[in-house]
N, C-alpha and C positions, 0 to 999 in steps of 0.2 A: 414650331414650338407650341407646346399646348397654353392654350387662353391664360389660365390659371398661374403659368410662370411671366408671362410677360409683364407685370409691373415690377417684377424682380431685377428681370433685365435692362431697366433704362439707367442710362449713364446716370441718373442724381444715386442711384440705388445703389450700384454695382463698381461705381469707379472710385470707390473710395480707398484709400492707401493703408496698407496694414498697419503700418505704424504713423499716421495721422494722429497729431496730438489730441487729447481729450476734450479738450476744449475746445478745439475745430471740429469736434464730431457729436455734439450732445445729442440731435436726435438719434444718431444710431445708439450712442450709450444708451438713451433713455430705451430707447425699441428693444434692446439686450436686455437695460437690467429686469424691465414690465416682464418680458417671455419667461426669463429664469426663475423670477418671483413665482408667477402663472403655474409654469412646468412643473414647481415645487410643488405649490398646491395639491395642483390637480393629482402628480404620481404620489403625492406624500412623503417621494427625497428630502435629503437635505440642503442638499444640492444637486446640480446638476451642472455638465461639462459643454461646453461649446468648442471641445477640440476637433476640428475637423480630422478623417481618414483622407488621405489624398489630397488635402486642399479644396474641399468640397463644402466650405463654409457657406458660401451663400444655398445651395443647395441643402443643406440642413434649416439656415434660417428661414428658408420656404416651406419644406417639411415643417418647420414647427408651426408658424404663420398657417399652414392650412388646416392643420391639426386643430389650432387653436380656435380659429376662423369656425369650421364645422360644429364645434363646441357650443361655440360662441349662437350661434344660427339655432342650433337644436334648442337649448336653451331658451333663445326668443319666442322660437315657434311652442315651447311647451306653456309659455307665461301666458304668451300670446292667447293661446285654446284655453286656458285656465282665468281668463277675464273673461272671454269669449260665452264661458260655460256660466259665469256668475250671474244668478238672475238680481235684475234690478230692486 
């Protein structure tokens, strides 16, 4: 399994029931609604869909987690060089 999927795969992550009431799941509600908020943004939808093809939902919420992730990194790294560059 590549590095990058393995925090995907631990039972707290992956074992959760599809239909698990909302209230017994508020970090993944909250994990969802952050990403779709995000996903909006960022593509400038109105929304966006988390229907999986195949039943490949966690697989998308990785894809989007690293998506986001790399964003998220580039971003730092350009702030980061842009203090870096500011003379005192």
């Amino acid at each position: 399994m590549h590095v990058a999927l393995q925090p995907c795969s631990l039972p707290a992550m992956s074992s959760i029931h599809p239909f698990v009431p909302e209230d017994q799941a508020g970090g993944y509600v909250q994990i969802m609604r952050e990403l779709e908020r995000d996903l909006c943004e960022i593509t400038g939808y109105d929304r966006v869909s988390f229907q999986p093809n195949r039943h490949a939902t966690i697989i998308l919420l990785i894809r989007y987690i690293i998506i986001l992730t790399r964003i998220a990194l580039y971003l730092w790294s350009v702030t980061m060089c842009d203090n870096n560059d500011a003379s005192p």
